[in-house]
Backbone as numpy.savetxt, mean C-alpha at the origin, in Angstrom:
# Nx Ny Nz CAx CAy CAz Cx Cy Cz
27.59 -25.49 -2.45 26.74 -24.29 -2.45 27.62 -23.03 -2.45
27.35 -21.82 -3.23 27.93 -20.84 -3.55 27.37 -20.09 -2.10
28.30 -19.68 -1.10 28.06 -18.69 -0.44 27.50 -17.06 -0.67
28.42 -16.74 -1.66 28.44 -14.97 -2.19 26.67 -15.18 -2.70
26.25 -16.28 -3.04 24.36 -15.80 -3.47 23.47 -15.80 -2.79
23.92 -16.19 -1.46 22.54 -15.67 -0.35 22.62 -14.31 -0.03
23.62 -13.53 0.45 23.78 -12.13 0.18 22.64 -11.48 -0.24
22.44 -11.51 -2.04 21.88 -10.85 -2.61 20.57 -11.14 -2.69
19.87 -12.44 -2.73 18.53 -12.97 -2.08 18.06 -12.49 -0.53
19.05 -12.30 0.50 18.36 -11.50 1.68 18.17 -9.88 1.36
18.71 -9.61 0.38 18.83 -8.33 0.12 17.28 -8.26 -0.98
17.56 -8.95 -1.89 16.15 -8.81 -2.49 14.97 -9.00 -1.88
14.89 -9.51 -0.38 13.67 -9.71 0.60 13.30 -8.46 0.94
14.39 -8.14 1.42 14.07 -6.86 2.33 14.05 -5.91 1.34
14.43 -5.56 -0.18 13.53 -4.78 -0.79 12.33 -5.02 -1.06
11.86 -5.83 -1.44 10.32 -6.63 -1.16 9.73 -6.39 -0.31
10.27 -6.44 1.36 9.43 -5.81 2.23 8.88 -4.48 2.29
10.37 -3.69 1.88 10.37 -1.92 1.88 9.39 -1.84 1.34
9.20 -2.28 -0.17 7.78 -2.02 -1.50 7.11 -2.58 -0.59
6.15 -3.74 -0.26 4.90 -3.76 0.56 4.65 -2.52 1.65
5.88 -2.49 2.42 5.54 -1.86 3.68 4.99 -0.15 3.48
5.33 0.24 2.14 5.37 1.65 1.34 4.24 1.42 0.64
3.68 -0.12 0.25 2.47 0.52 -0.42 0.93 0.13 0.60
1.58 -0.63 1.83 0.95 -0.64 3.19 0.52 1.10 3.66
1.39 1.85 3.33 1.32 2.97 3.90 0.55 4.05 3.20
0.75 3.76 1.47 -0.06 4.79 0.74 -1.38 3.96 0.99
-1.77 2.92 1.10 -2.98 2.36 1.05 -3.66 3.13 2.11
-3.11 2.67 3.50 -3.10 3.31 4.66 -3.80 5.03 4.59
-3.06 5.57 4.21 -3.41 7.18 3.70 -4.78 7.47 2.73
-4.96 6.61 2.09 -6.14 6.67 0.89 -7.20 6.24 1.96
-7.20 5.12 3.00 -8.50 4.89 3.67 -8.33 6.01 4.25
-7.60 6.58 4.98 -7.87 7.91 5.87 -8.03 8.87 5.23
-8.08 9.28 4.20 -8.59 10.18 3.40 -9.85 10.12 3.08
-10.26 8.73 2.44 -11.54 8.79 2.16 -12.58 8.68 3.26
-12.31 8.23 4.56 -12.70 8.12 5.97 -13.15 9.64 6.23
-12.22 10.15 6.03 -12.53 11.76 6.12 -13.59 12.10 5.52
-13.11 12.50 4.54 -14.14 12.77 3.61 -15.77 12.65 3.90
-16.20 11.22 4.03 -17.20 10.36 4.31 -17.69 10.93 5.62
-16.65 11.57 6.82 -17.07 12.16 7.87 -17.66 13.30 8.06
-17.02 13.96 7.03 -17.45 15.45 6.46 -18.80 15.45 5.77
-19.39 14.28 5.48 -20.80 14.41 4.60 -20.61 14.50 3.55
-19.24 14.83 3.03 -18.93 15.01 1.46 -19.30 13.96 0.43
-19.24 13.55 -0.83 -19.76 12.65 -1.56 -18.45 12.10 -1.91
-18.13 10.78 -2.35 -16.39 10.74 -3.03 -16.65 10.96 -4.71
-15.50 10.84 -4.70 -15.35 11.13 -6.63 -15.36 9.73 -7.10
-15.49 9.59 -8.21 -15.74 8.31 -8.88 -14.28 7.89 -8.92
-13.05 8.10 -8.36 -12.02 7.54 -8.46 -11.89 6.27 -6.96
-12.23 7.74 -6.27 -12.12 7.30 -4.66 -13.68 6.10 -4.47
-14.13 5.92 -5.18 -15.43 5.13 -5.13 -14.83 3.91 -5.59
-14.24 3.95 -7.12 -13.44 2.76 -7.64 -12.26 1.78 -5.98
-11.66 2.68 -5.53 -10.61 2.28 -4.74 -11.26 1.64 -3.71
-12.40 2.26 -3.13 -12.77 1.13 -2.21 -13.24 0.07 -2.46
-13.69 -0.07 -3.91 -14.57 -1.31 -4.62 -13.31 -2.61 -4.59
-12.21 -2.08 -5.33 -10.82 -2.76 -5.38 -10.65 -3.30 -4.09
-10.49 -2.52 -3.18 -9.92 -3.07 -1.69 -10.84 -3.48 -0.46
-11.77 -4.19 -1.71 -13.39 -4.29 -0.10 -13.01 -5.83 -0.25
């Protein structure tokens, strides 16, 4: 077994995590936005309507 190639496989994990954990976070931000919104009485836009359909 080649030692020097696990290296770069733990390394490609943990960029893998970074991307989930970053799109954990914009996701994160879009429910609290549209949470808002929804609190305010406001109506959403047909974008923000699509996004919760996606993530229900």
């Amino acid at each position: 077994m080649n030692v020097k190639s696990v290296q770069p496989v733990s390394d490609y994990f943990k960029a893998m995590q970074q991307c989930k954990d970053a799109r954990a976070t914009k996701d994160q931000s879009s429910l609290a936005s549209i949470r808002n919104m929804l609190m305010l009485g406001k109506k959403l836009r047909t974008d923000e309507m699509d996004y919760l359909q996606q993530h229900d």
